[in-house]
C-alpha positions in Angstrom: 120.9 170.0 37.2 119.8 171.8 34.0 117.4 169.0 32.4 114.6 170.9 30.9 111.8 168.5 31.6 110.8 166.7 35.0 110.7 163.7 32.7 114.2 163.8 32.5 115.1 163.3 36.1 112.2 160.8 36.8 113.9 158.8 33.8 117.3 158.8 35.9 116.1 158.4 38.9 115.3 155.2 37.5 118.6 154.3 35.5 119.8 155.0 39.1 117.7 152.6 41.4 118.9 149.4 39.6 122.3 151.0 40.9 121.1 151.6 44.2 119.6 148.4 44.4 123.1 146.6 44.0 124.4 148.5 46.5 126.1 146.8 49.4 125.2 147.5 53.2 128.7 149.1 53.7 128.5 150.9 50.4 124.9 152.8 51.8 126.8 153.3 54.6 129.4 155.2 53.3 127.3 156.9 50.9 125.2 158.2 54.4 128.6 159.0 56.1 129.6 161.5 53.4 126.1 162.9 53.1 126.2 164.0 56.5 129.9 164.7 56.7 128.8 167.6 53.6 126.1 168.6 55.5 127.9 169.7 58.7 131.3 171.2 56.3 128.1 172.7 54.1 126.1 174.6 57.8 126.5 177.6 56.9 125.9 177.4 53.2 122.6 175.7 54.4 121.6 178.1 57.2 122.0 181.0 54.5 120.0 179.8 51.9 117.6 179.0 54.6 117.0 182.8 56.1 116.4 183.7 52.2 113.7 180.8 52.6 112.3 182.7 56.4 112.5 186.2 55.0 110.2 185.5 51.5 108.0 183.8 54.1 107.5 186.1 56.5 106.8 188.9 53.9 104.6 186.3 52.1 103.1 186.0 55.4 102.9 182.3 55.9 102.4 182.0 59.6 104.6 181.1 62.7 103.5 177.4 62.4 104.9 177.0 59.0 107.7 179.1 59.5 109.2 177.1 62.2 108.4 174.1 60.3 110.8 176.3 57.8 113.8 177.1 59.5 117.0 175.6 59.9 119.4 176.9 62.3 122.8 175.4 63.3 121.6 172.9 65.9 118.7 171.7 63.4 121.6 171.4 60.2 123.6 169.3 62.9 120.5 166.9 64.0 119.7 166.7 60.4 123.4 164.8 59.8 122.7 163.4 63.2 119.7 161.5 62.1 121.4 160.7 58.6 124.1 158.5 61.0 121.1 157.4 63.0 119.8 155.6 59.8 123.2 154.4 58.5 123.6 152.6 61.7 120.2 151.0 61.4 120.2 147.5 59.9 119.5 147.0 56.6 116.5 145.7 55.8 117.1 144.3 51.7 117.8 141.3 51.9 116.3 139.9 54.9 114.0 137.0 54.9 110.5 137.6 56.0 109.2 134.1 55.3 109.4 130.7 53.4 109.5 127.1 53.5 109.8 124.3 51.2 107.4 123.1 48.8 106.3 119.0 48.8 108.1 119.0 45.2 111.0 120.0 47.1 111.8 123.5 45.9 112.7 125.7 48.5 110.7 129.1 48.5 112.1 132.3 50.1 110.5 135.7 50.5 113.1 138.4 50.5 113.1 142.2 51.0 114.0 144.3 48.0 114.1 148.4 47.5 110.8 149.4 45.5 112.8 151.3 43.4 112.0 155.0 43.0 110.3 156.6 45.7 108.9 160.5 45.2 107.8 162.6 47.8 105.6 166.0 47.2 105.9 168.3 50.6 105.5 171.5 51.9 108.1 174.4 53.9 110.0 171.0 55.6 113.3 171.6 54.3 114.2 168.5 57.1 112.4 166.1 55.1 114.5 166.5 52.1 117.2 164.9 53.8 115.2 162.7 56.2 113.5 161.3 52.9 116.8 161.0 50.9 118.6 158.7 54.0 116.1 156.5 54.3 115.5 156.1 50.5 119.6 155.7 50.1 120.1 153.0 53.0 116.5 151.4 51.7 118.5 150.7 48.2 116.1 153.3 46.7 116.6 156.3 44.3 114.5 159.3 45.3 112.7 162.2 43.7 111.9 164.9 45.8 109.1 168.1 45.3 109.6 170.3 48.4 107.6 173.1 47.6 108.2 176.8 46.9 108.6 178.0 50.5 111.6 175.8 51.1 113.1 176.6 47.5 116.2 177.9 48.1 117.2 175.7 51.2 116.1 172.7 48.9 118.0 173.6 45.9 121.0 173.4 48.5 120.6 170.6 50.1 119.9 168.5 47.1 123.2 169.9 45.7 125.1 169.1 49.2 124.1 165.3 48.8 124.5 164.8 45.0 127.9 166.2 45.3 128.8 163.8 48.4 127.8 160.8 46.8 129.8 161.6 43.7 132.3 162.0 45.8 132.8 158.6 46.9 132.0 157.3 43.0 127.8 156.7 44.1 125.6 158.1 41.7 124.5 161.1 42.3 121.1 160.6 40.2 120.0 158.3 43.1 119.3 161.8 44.3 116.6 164.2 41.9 114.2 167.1 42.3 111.7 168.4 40.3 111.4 171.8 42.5 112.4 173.7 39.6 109.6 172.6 37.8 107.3 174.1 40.0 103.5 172.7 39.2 104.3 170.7 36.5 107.6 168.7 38.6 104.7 167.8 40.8 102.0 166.4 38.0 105.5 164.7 36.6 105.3 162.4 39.8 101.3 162.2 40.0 101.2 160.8 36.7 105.0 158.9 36.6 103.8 155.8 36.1 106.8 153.4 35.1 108.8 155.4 36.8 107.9 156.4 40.5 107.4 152.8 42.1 105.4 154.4 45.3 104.8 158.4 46.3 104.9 160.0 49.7 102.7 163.2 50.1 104.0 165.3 53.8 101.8 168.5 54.0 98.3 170.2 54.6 95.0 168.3 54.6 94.6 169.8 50.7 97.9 168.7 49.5 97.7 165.4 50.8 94.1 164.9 49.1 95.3 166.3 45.9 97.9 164.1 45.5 96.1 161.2 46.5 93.1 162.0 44.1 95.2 163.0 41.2 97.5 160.5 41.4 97.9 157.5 38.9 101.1 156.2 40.8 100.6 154.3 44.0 100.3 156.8 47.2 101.2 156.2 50.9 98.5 158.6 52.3 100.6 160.3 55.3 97.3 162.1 56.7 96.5 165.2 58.9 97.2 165.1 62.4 93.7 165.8 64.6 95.4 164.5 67.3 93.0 163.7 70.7 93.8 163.2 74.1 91.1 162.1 76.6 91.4 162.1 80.6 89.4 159.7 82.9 88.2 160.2 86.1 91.2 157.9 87.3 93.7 160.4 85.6 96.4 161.9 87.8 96.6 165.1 88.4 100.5 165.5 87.4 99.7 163.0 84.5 97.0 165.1 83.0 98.8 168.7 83.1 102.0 167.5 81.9 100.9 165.0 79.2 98.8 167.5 77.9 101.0 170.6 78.6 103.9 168.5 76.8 101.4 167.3 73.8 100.7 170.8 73.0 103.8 173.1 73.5 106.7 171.4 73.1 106.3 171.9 69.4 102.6 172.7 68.4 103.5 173.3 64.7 104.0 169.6 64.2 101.4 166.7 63.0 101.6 164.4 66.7 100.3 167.7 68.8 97.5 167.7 70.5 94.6 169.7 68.9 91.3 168.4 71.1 91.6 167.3 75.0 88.6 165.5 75.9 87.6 164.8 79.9 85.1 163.0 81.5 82.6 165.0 83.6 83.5 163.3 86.8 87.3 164.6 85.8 86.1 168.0 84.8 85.9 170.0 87.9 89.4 168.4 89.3 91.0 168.5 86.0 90.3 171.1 83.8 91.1 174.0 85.8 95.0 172.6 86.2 95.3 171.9 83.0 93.8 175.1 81.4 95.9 176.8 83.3 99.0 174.8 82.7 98.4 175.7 79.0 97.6 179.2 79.8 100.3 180.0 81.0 102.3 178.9 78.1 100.1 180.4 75.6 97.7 178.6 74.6 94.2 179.8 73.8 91.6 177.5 74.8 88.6 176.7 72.7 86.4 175.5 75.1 82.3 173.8 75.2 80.2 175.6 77.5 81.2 173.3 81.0 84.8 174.2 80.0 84.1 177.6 80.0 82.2 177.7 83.5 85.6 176.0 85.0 88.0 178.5 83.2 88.2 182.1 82.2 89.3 183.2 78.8 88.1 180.7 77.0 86.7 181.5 73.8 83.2 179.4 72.8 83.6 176.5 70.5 82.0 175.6 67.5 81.8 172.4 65.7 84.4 173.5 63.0 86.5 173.7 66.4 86.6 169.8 66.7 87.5 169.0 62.9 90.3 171.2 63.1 94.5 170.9 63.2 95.5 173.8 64.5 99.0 173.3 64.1 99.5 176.8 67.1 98.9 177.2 70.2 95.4 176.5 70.2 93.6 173.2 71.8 89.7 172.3 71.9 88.5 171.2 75.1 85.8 169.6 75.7 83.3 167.4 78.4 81.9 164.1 77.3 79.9 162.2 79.4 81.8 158.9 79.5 84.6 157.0 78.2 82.1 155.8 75.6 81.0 159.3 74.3 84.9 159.8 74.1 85.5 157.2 71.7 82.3 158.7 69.7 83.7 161.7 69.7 87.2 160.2 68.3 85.3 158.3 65.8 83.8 161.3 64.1 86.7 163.7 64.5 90.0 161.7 64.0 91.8 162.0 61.1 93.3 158.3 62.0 96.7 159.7 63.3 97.6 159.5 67.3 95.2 159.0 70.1 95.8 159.0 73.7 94.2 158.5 77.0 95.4 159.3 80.6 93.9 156.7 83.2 95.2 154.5 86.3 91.9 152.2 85.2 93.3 149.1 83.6 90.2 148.5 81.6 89.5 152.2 80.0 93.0 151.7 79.1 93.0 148.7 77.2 89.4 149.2 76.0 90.9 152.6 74.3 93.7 150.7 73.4 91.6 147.9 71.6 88.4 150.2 69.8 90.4 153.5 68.9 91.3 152.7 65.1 94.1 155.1 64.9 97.9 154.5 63.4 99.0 155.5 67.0 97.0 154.7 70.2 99.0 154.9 73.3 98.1 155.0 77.1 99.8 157.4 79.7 102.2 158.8 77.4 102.4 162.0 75.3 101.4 161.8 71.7 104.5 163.7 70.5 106.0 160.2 70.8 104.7 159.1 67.6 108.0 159.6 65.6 110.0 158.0 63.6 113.6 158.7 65.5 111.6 158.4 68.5 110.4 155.1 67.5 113.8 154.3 66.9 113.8 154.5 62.9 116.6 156.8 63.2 114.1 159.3 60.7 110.8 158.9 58.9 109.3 159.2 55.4 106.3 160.3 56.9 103.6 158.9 59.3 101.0 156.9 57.0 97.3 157.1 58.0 96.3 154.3 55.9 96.3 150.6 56.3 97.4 149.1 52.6 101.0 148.1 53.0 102.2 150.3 56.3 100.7 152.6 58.9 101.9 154.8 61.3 105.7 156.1 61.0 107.5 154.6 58.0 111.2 153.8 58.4 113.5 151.8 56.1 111.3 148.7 55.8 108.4 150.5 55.0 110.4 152.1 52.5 111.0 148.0 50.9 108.4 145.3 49.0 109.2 141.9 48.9 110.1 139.3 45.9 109.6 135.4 46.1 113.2 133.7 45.3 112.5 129.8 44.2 115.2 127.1 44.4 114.9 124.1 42.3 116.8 121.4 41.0 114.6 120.3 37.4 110.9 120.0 39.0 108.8 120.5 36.8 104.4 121.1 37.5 102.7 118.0 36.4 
């Protein structure tokens, strides 16, 4: 790919998506088959362009969080062409009918799903979502154009070249697959201000990058938001529920968006809960930025401050804090979410199903650990991202997220009088 302007591969990527769009089920299949075939032949290729990728970073010092978000090692290369089968298995959503009936005239109306036609996606050090993005984009009928940032350059550059090379392999274009990495700053403002070309764009990053691309944009933007992620334990909460919810929540992966960042318990709770699960965490790590009561309950916990509530740590870090009741909980939640996943732990029916009702999040969930909220784990094999808006989709966006809809009419000479 030697273009010289990003205007050139946003022009075709959208040659490509009326080819795309004609594609058969069975022909997306294949093309997904071959793409993670490469990517598996391709490992080591990948893995080496990858250490370049962890070795710039760590001298750049980019943190732990972002560089685990970074690598790629041989058992994430193989659940990377894992999850492309995933979504070649899934069914394919153009084509299916989401509605109609027939008009008194007698023409029949049918509202059909059909690809949106060129979807871009600006993210940072996920070299995962390249692909990810690229499968469900493929078996969505859609051409993609992908900006992946400068920490994830070199494994990019590969992995683009991987999947272009596999679909022109089996006679697919590969121009269903562009990136304006190369481009740096100005491959980015190329799909802000695409208009005509770029039919909807996907921002996957930090708080800033997400909010510059949606206020510079002039394309239409799926906001995919910041993940301050809450937790909140009642007074009903068991004891084995609370520590390894929240233990799970937190360390399993702290880096990514569905971690927990704030753990919220009733006072009632407190002085049963908070010492097991502090030192649950603890002992995995994590420092505990505590209020005052959380303190007295818990050594080595280092004072809170209000920036403490407001923030995605994305490490192994969690704010703890005592609220009155289940009420000041939801307060708190209101002031502090960033609209992403929220979760309580209670045996009370109603707290449950009141949090479940008032908490206006993408995600709310009861009893359950808020690293759920994923697209595989939702069963969408992968996801574009998880959207933190309510226009057109919210929460995590599989393959008919990644579709619009047209109207198809069927008449036989009516005519409007």
């Amino acid at each position: 790919m030697t273009d010289q302007t990003p205007q050139v591969r946003l022009e075709r990527a959208k040659e490509a998506s009326r080819a795309t769009a004609a594609l058969t089920s069975d022909d997306k299949e294949r093309a997904l088959e071959a793409i993670a075939t490469a990517l598996e032949r391709e490992s080591v290729r990948v893995i080496a362009a990858n250490a370049l990728d962890i070795d710039r970073g760590r001298a750049e010092g980019i943190g732990e969080s972002l560089i685990d978000r970074l690598r790629l090692d041989e058992t994430r290369v193989a659940a990377l062409a894992a999850a492309v089968r995933q979504v070649a298995a899934l069914p394919d959503p153009v084509g299916r009918v989401v509605g109609g009936h027939r008009m008194p005239n007698g023409v029949a109306l049918e509202q059909v799903r059909v690809p949106f036609g060129v979807v871009g996606a600006i993210y940072e050090a996920r070299p995962n979502v390249t692909v990810d993005i690229a499968a469900l984009a493929l078996r969505s009928g859609n051409a993609v154009v992908l900006r992946g940032g400068s920490a994830a350059r070199e494994s990019n550059t590969v992995l683009v070249e991987v999947m272009r090379d596999a679909l022109a392999g089996i006679g697919i274009t590969a121009e269903a697959i562009q990136t304006v990495d190369d481009f740096g700053r100005d491959g980015a403002k190329a799909l802000m201000h695409g208009r005509g070309f770029i039919d909807v764009l996907v921002p996957r990053g930090s708080a800033a990058l997400i909010e510059t691309v949606v206020t510079e944009s002039t394309v239409p933007v799926i906001e995919t938001g910041a993940g301050n992620v809450h937790i909140v334990l009642d007074e009903s909460a068991p004891d084995d529920w609370a520590r390894d919810i929240v233990v799970n929540a937190k360390v399993q992966r702290p880096s990514v968006c569905n971690a927990v960042e704030t753990v919220l318990v009733l006072r009632q709770a407190a002085p049963r809960l908070i010492p097991l699960v502090a030192s649950a965490l603890q002992s995995e790590g994590v420092a505990i930025h505590g209020d005052d009561i959380t303190a007295g309950l818990v050594s080595n916990v280092i004072p809170a401050t209000d920036e403490d509530w407001a923030t995605e740590y994305l490490s192994l870090d969690v704010a703890m804090k005592v609220v009155d009741s289940l009420e000041d909980a939801l307060d708190h939640i209101r002031r502090y979410s960033t609209g992403h996943t929220e979760s309580i732990v209670t045996t009370d029916s109603r707290n449950a199903e009141r949090f479940l009702a008032e908490v206006d999040s993408a995600v709310v969930m009861a009893n359950t650990s808020t690293r759920f909220t994923d697209g595989g784990e939702f069963g969408f094999g992968a996801e574009v991202g998880i959207s933190t808006q309510k226009l057109h989709t919210r929460g995590p966006m599989g393959l008919s997220e990644l579709t619009s809809t047209k109207w198809l009419a069927r008449g036989a000479g009516q005519t409007r009088g």
